[in-house]
MIDOSE-1310 file (N, C-alpha, C; in nm, 2 decimals, decimal comma, always signed):
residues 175
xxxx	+15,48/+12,18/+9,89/+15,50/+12,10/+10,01/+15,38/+12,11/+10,10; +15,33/+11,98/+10,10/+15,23/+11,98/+10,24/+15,25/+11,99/+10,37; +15,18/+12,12/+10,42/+15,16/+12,15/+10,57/+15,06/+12,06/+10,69; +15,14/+12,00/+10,78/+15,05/+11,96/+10,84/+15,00/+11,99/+10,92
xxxx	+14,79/+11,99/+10,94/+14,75/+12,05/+11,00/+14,67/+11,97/+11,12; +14,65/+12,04/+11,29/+14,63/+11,94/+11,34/+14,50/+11,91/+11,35; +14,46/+11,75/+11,39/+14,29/+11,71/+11,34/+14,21/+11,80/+11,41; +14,09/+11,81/+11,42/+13,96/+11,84/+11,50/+13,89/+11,77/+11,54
xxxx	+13,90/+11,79/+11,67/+13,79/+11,72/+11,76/+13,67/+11,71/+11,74; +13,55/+11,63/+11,68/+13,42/+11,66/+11,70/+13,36/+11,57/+11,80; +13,22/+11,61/+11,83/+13,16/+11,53/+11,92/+13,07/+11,43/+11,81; +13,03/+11,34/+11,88/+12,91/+11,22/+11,76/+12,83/+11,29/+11,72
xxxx	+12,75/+11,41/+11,80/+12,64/+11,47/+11,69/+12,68/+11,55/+11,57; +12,80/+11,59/+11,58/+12,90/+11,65/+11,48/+12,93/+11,53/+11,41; +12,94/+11,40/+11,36/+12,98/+11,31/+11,29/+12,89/+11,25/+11,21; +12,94/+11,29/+11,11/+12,84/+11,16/+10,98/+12,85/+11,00/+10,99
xxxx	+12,98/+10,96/+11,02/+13,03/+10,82/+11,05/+12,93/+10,75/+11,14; +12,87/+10,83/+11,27/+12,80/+10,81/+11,38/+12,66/+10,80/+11,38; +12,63/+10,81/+11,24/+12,44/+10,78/+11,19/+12,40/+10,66/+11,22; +12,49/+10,59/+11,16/+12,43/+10,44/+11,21/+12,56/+10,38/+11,33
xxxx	+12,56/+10,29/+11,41/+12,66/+10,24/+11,46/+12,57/+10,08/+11,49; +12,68/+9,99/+11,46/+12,62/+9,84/+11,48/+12,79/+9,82/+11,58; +12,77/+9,71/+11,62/+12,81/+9,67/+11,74/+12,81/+9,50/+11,78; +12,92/+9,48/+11,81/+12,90/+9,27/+11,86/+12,79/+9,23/+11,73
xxxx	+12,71/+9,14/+11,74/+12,67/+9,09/+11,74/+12,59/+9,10/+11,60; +12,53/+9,24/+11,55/+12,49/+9,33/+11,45/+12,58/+9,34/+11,29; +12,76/+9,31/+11,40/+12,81/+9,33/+11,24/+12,86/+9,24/+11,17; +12,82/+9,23/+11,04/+12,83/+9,16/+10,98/+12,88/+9,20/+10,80
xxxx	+12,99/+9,17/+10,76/+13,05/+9,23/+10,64/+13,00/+9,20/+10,53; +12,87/+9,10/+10,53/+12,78/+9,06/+10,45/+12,68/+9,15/+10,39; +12,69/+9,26/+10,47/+12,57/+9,40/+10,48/+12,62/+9,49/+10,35; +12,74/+9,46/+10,31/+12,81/+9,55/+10,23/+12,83/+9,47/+10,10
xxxx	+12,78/+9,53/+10,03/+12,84/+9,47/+9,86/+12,99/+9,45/+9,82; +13,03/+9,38/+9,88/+13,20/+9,32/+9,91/+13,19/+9,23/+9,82; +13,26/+9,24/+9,66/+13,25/+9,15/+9,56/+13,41/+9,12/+9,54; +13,38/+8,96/+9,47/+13,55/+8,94/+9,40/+13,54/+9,03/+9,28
xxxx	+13,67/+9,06/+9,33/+13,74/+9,15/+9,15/+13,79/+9,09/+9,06; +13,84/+8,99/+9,01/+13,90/+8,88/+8,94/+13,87/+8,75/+8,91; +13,85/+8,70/+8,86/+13,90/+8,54/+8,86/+14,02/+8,46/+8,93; +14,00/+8,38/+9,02/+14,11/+8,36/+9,04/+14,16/+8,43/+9,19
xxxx	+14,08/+8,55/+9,23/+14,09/+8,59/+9,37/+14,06/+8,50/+9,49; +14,09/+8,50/+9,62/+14,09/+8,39/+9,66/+13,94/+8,40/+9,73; +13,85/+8,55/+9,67/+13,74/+8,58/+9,74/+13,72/+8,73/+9,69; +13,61/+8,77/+9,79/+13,53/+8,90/+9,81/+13,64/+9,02/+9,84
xxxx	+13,68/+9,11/+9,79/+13,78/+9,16/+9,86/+13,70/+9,33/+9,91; +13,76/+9,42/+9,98/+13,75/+9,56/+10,02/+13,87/+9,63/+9,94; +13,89/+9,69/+9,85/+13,99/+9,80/+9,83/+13,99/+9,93/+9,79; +14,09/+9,98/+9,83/+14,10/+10,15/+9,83/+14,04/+10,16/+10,01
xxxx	+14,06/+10,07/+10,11/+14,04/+10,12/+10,23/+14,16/+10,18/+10,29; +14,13/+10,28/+10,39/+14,22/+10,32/+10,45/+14,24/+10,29/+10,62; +14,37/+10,19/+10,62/+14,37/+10,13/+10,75/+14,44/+10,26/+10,88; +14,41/+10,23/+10,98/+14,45/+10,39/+11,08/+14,52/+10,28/+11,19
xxxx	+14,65/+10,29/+11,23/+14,67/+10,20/+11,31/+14,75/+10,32/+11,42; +14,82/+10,27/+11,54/+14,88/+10,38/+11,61/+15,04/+10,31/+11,65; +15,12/+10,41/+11,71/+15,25/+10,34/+11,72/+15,24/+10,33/+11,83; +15,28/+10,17/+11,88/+15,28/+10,18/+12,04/+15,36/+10,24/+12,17
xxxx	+15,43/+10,29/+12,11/+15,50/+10,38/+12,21/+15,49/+10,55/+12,20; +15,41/+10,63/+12,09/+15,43/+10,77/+12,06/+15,23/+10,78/+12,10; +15,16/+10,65/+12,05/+15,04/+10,69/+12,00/+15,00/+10,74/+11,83; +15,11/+10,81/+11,80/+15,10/+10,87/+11,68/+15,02/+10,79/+11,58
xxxx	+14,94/+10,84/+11,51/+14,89/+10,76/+11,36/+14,95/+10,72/+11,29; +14,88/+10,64/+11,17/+14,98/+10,56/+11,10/+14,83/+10,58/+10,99; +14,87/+10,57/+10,90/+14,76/+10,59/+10,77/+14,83/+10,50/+10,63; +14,70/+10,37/+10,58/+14,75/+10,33/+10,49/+14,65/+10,35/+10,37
xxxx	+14,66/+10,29/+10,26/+14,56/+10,24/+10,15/+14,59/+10,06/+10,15; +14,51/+9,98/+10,23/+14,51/+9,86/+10,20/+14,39/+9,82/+10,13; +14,37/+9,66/+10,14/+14,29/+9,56/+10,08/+14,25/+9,43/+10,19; +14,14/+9,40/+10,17/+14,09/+9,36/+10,29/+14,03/+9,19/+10,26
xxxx	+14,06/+9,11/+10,28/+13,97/+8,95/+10,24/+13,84/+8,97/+10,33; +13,72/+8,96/+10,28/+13,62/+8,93/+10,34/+13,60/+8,78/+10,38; +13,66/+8,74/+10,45/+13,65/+8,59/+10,47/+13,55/+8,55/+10,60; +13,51/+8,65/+10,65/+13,37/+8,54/+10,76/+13,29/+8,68/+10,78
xxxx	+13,21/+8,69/+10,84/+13,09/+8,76/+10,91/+13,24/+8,86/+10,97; +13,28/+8,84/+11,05/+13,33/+8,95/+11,15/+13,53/+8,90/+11,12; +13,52/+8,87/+11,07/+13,70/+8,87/+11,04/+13,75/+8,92/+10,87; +13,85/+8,99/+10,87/+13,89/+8,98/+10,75/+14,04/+8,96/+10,72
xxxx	+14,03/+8,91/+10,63/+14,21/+8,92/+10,61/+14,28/+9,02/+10,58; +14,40/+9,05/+10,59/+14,43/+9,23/+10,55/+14,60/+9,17/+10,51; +14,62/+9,25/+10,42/+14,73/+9,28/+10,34/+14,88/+9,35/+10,39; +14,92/+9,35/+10,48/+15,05/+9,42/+10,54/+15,18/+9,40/+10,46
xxxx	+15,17/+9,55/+10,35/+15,32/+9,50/+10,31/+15,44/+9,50/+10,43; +15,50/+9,42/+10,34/+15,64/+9,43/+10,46/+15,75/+9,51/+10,46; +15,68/+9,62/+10,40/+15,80/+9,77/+10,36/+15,70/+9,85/+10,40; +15,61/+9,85/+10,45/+15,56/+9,96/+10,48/+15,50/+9,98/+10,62
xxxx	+15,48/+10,08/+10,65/+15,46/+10,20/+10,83/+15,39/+10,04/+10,89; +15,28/+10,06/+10,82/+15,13/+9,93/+10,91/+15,21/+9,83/+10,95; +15,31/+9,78/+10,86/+15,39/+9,65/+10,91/+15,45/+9,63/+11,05; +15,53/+9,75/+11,02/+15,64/+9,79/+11,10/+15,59/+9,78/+11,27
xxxx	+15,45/+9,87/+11,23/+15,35/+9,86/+11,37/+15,32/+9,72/+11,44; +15,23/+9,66/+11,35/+15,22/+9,55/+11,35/+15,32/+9,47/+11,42; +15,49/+9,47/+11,37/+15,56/+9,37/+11,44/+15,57/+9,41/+11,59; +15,60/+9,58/+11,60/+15,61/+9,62/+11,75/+15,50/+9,56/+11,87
xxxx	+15,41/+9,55/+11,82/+15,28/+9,52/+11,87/+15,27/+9,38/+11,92; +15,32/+9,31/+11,78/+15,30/+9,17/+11,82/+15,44/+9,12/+11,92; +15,56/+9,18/+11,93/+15,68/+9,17/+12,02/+15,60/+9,20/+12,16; +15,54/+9,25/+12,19/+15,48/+9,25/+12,36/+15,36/+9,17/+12,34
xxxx	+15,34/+9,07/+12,25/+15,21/+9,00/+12,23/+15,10/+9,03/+12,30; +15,11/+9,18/+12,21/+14,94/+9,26/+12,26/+14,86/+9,24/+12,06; +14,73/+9,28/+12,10/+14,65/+9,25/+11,94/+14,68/+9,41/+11,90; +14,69/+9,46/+11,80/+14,70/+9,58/+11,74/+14,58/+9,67/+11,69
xxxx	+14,51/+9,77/+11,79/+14,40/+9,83/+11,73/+14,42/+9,84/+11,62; +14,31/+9,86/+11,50/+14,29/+9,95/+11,42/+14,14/+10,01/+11,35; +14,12/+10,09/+11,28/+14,02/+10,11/+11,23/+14,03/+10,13/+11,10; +13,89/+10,08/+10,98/+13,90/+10,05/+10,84/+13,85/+10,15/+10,80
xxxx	+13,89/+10,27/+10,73/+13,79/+10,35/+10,65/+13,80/+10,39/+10,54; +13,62/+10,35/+10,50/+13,65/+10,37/+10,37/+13,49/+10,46/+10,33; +13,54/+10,52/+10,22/+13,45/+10,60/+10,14/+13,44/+10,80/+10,26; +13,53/+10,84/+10,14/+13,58/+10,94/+10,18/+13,63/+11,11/+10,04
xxxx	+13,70/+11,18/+10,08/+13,74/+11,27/+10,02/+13,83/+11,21/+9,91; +13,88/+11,24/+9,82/+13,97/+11,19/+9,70/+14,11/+11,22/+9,77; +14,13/+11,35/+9,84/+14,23/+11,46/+9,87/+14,28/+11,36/+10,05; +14,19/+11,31/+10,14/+14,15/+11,21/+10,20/+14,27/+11,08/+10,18
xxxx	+14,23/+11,06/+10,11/+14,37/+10,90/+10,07/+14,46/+10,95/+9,96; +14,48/+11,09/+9,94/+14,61/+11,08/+9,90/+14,69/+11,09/+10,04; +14,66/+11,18/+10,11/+14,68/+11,18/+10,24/+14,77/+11,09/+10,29; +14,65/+10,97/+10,31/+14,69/+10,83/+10,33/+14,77/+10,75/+10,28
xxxx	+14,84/+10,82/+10,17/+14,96/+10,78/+10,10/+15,11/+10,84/+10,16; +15,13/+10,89/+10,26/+15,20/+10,97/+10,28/+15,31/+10,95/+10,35; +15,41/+10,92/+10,27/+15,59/+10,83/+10,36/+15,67/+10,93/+10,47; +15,55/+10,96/+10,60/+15,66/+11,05/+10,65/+15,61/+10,97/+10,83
xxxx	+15,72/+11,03/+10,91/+15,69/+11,01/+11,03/+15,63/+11,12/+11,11; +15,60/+11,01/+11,22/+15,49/+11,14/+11,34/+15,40/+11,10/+11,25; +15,28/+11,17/+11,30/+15,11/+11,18/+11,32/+15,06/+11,20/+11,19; +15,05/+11,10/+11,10/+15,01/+11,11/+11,00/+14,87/+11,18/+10,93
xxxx	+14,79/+11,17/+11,03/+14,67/+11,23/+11,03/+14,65/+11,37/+10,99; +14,77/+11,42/+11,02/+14,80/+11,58/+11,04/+14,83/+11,59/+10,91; +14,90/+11,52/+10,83/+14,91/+11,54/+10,65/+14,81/+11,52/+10,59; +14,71/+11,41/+10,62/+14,54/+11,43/+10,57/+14,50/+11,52/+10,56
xxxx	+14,50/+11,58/+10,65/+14,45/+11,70/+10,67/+14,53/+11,85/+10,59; +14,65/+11,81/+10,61/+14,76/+11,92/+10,49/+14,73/+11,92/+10,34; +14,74/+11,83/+10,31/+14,62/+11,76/+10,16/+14,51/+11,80/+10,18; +14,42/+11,76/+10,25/+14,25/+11,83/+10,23/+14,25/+11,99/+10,26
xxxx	+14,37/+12,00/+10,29/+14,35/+12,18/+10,27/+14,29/+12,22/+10,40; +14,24/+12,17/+10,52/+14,19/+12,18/+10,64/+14,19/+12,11/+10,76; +14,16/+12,09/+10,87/+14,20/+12,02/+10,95/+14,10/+11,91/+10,96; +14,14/+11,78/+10,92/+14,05/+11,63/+10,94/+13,95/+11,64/+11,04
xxxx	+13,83/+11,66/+11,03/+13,78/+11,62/+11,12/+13,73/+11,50/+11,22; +13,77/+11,42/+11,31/+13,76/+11,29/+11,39/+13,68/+11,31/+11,50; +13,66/+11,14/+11,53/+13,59/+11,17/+11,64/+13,59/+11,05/+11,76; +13,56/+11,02/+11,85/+13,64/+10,88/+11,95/+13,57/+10,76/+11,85
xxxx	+13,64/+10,65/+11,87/+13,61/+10,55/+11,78/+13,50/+10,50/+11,93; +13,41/+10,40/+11,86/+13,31/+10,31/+11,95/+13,38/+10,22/+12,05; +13,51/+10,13/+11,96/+13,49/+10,01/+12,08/+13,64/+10,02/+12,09; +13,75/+10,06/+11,97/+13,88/+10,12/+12,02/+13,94/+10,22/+12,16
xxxx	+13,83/+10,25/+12,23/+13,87/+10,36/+12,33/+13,84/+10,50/+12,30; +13,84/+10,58/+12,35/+13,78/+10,72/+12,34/+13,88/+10,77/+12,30; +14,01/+10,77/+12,33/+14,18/+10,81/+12,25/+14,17/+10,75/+12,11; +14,11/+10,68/+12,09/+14,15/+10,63/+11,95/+14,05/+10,69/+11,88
xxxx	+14,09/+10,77/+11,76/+14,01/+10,87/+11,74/+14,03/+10,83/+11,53; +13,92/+10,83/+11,47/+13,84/+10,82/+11,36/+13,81/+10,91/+11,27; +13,81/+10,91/+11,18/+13,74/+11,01/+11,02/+13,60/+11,04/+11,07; +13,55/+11,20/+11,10/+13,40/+11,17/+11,18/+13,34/+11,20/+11,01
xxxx	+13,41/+11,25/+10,91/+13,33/+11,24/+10,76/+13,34/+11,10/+10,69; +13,40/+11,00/+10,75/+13,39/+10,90/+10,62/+13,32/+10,83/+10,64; +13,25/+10,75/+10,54/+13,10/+10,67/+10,51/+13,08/+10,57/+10,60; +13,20/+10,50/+10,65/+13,19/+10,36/+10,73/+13,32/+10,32/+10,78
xxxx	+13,35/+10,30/+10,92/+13,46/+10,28/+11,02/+13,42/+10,15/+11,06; +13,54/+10,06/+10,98/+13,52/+9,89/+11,08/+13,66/+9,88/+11,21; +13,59/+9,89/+11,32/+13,67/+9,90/+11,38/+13,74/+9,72/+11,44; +13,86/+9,71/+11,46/+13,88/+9,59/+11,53/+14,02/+9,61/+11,57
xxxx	+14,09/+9,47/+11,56/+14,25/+9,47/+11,62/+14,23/+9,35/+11,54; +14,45/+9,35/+11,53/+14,52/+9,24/+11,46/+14,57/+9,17/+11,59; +14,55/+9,07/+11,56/+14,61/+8,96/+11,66/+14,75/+8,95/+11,62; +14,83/+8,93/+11,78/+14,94/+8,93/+11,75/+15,01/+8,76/+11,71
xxxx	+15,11/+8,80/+11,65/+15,17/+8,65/+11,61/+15,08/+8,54/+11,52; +15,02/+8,58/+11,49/+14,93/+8,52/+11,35/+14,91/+8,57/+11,23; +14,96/+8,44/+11,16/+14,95/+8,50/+11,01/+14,91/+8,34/+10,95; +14,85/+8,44/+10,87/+14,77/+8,32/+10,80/+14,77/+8,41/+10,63
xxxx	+14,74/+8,28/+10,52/+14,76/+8,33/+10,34/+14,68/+8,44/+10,35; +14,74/+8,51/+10,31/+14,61/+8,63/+10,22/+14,61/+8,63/+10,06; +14,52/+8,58/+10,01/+14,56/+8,60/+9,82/+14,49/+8,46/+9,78; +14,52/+8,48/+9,68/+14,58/+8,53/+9,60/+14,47/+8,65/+9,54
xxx	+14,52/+8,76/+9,46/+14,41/+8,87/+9,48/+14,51/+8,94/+9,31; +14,41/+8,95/+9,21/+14,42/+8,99/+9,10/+14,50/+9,12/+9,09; +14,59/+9,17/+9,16/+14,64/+9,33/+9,13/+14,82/+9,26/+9,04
Protein backbone atom coordinates (compact mmCIF):
# COMPACT_ATOMS: atom_id res chain seq x y z
CA UNK A 1 0.00 0.00 0.00
CA UNK A 2 1.10 3.42 -0.87
CA UNK A 3 2.04 5.96 1.72
CA UNK A 4 1.40 9.35 1.13
CA UNK A 5 4.11 11.68 1.38
CA UNK A 6 3.86 15.42 1.69
CA UNK A 7 5.31 17.55 -1.44
CA UNK A 8 8.48 19.82 -1.07
CA UNK A 9 8.74 23.17 -1.41
CA UNK A 10 11.55 24.28 -3.59
CA UNK A 11 12.58 27.62 -4.61
CA UNK A 12 13.26 28.25 -8.84
CA UNK A 13 16.96 27.99 -8.31
CA UNK A 14 16.15 24.53 -6.92
CA UNK A 15 13.98 23.70 -10.15
CA UNK A 16 14.83 22.13 -13.36
CA UNK A 17 11.39 23.05 -14.85
CA UNK A 18 12.62 26.76 -14.27
CA UNK A 19 15.72 26.74 -16.88
CA UNK A 20 13.92 28.02 -19.44
CA UNK A 21 10.50 29.91 -18.90
CA UNK A 22 8.59 31.53 -22.01
CA UNK A 23 5.62 33.51 -21.37
CA UNK A 24 2.50 35.53 -23.49
CA UNK A 25 3.63 36.00 -26.41
CA UNK A 26 6.92 33.48 -26.62
CA UNK A 27 4.71 30.41 -26.40
CA UNK A 28 4.15 28.66 -28.88
CA UNK A 29 3.32 24.64 -29.12
CA UNK A 30 4.97 24.64 -32.39
CA UNK A 31 8.52 24.60 -30.51
CA UNK A 32 7.70 21.01 -29.62
CA UNK A 33 7.72 17.95 -31.86
CA UNK A 34 3.90 17.42 -31.32
CA UNK A 35 3.23 14.76 -34.13
CA UNK A 36 -0.10 12.93 -35.35
CA UNK A 37 -0.07 9.38 -34.18
CA UNK A 38 -2.49 7.72 -36.56
CA UNK A 39 -4.14 8.16 -39.62
CA UNK A 40 -7.20 9.47 -39.31
CA UNK A 41 -6.43 11.55 -36.01
CA UNK A 42 -8.04 14.72 -36.09
CA UNK A 43 -4.28 16.21 -35.73
CA UNK A 44 -0.94 16.63 -33.78
CA UNK A 45 -1.63 15.19 -30.43
CA UNK A 46 0.49 15.43 -26.69
CA UNK A 47 0.14 12.05 -24.80
CA UNK A 48 1.16 10.44 -21.64
CA UNK A 49 0.76 14.21 -20.21
CA UNK A 50 -0.02 14.74 -16.80
CA UNK A 51 -2.83 17.29 -16.17
CA UNK A 52 -2.70 18.96 -12.30
CA UNK A 53 -5.92 20.56 -11.74
CA UNK A 54 -7.20 21.72 -8.08
CA UNK A 55 -10.66 21.32 -6.36
CA UNK A 56 -12.33 24.48 -5.88
CA UNK A 57 -13.38 24.38 -2.55
CA UNK A 58 -10.41 22.12 -0.55
CA UNK A 59 -7.49 23.42 -3.09
CA UNK A 60 -6.46 19.85 -3.04
CA UNK A 61 -4.74 18.41 -6.29
CA UNK A 62 -6.09 16.35 -8.71
CA UNK A 63 -3.60 14.36 -11.01
CA UNK A 64 -4.37 12.88 -14.41
CA UNK A 65 -2.67 11.00 -17.53
CA UNK A 66 -4.45 12.84 -20.43
CA UNK A 67 -4.07 13.69 -24.22
CA UNK A 68 -3.93 16.97 -25.59
CA UNK A 69 -5.04 18.37 -29.41
CA UNK A 70 -2.39 20.67 -30.57
CA UNK A 71 -4.79 22.78 -32.49
CA UNK A 72 -3.28 26.60 -32.60
CA UNK A 73 -0.08 28.21 -31.27
CA UNK A 74 -1.44 28.77 -27.66
CA UNK A 75 -4.69 26.58 -27.36
CA UNK A 76 -5.14 22.95 -27.08
CA UNK A 77 -7.83 20.69 -26.90
CA UNK A 78 -7.88 18.27 -23.92
CA UNK A 79 -9.65 15.04 -23.28
CA UNK A 80 -11.83 15.01 -19.96
CA UNK A 81 -13.19 11.72 -19.39
CA UNK A 82 -16.49 11.92 -17.88
CA UNK A 83 -15.81 9.35 -15.10
CA UNK A 84 -13.03 10.70 -13.99
CA UNK A 85 -11.49 13.36 -10.89
CA UNK A 86 -10.47 16.19 -13.95
CA UNK A 87 -14.06 16.08 -15.07
CA UNK A 88 -15.70 16.21 -12.01
CA UNK A 89 -13.48 19.52 -11.32
CA UNK A 90 -14.00 20.88 -14.39
CA UNK A 91 -17.95 20.86 -13.89
CA UNK A 92 -17.59 22.44 -10.31
CA UNK A 93 -15.64 25.13 -11.77
CA UNK A 94 -17.61 25.77 -14.69
CA UNK A 95 -21.06 25.99 -12.14
CA UNK A 96 -19.64 29.37 -10.68
CA UNK A 97 -18.51 30.25 -14.37
CA UNK A 98 -14.95 30.72 -13.32
CA UNK A 99 -12.02 29.21 -16.08
CA UNK A 100 -10.35 26.18 -14.32
CA UNK A 101 -6.51 26.52 -13.65
CA UNK A 102 -4.30 23.88 -14.70
CA UNK A 103 -0.91 22.83 -15.50
CA UNK A 104 0.46 20.21 -18.39
CA UNK A 105 3.35 18.03 -17.38
CA UNK A 106 5.09 16.22 -19.17
CA UNK A 107 8.38 14.27 -19.31
CA UNK A 108 9.12 12.93 -15.92
CA UNK A 109 9.91 9.90 -13.56
CA UNK A 110 8.16 6.52 -14.75
CA UNK A 111 7.21 5.98 -10.79
CA UNK A 112 5.90 9.93 -11.44
CA UNK A 113 2.60 9.01 -13.58
CA UNK A 114 1.93 5.91 -12.02
CA UNK A 115 1.30 8.31 -9.36
CA UNK A 116 -0.87 10.15 -11.59
CA UNK A 117 -2.92 7.26 -11.98
CA UNK A 118 -4.15 7.22 -8.63
CA UNK A 119 -8.26 6.73 -7.81
CA UNK A 120 -8.20 8.22 -4.36
CA UNK A 121 -9.35 11.43 -2.70
CA UNK A 122 -7.58 14.53 -1.02
CA UNK A 123 -4.21 15.73 -2.33
CA UNK A 124 -3.20 13.71 -4.84
CA UNK A 125 0.18 14.89 -5.12
CA UNK A 126 0.98 13.34 -1.85
CA UNK A 127 0.58 9.72 -3.63
CA UNK A 128 3.21 10.82 -6.39
CA UNK A 129 5.24 11.19 -4.10
CA UNK A 130 4.24 7.67 -2.08
CA UNK A 131 5.06 5.97 -5.48
CA UNK A 132 8.39 7.79 -6.05
CA UNK A 133 9.40 6.59 -2.81
CA UNK A 134 10.07 10.44 -1.60
CA UNK A 135 8.50 13.61 -1.32
CA UNK A 136 7.65 15.37 -4.98
CA UNK A 137 9.44 18.01 -5.25
CA UNK A 138 7.34 21.44 -6.61
CA UNK A 139 7.63 24.73 -7.06
CA UNK A 140 5.04 28.05 -7.54
CA UNK A 141 3.81 27.86 -11.10
CA UNK A 142 4.69 31.24 -13.29
CA UNK A 143 1.34 32.61 -14.31
CA UNK A 144 -1.22 30.16 -12.14
CA UNK A 145 -0.35 32.09 -8.80
CA UNK A 146 2.34 31.37 -6.30
CA UNK A 147 -0.28 28.66 -4.53
CA UNK A 148 -0.48 26.79 -7.45
CA UNK A 149 2.34 24.79 -7.19
CA UNK A 150 4.17 22.43 -10.10
CA UNK A 151 6.63 19.28 -10.61
CA UNK A 152 10.00 21.51 -10.00
CA UNK A 153 11.73 18.02 -11.85
CA UNK A 154 9.62 17.65 -14.85
CA UNK A 155 10.98 18.63 -18.34
CA UNK A 156 8.12 21.13 -19.39
CA UNK A 157 4.91 22.76 -17.48
CA UNK A 158 2.26 24.28 -19.92
CA UNK A 159 0.50 26.21 -17.82
CA UNK A 160 -3.20 27.73 -18.62
CA UNK A 161 -7.03 27.31 -17.59
CA UNK A 162 -10.15 25.62 -19.10
CA UNK A 163 -12.75 27.92 -19.86
CA UNK A 164 -15.87 27.43 -18.35
CA UNK A 165 -18.98 26.25 -20.29
CA UNK A 166 -17.27 25.41 -23.53
CA UNK A 167 -16.89 22.44 -25.22
CA UNK A 168 -16.04 21.90 -28.36
CA UNK A 169 -15.07 18.06 -30.55
CA UNK A 170 -12.02 16.67 -29.42
CA UNK A 171 -11.01 13.51 -31.84
CA UNK A 172 -11.13 11.79 -33.37
CA UNK A 173 -7.70 10.31 -31.95
CA UNK A 174 -6.46 6.62 -32.84
CA UNK A 175 -6.42 4.92 -29.22
Amino acid sequence: RVQPLSPKVVGKEDAPVKEIVLVGDQVDINLFPVVTHHVGDAGAYITAASLWCRDIDTGDYNCAIIRLWAREKRKLGIHLNPSGHSYFHYLRWAKQNKPMPVAICIGHHPAFYLGCLAKVTGNEIEYIGGVLGEPLSVVASETLGADFLVPANTEIVLEGEIPPNILEPEGPFGD
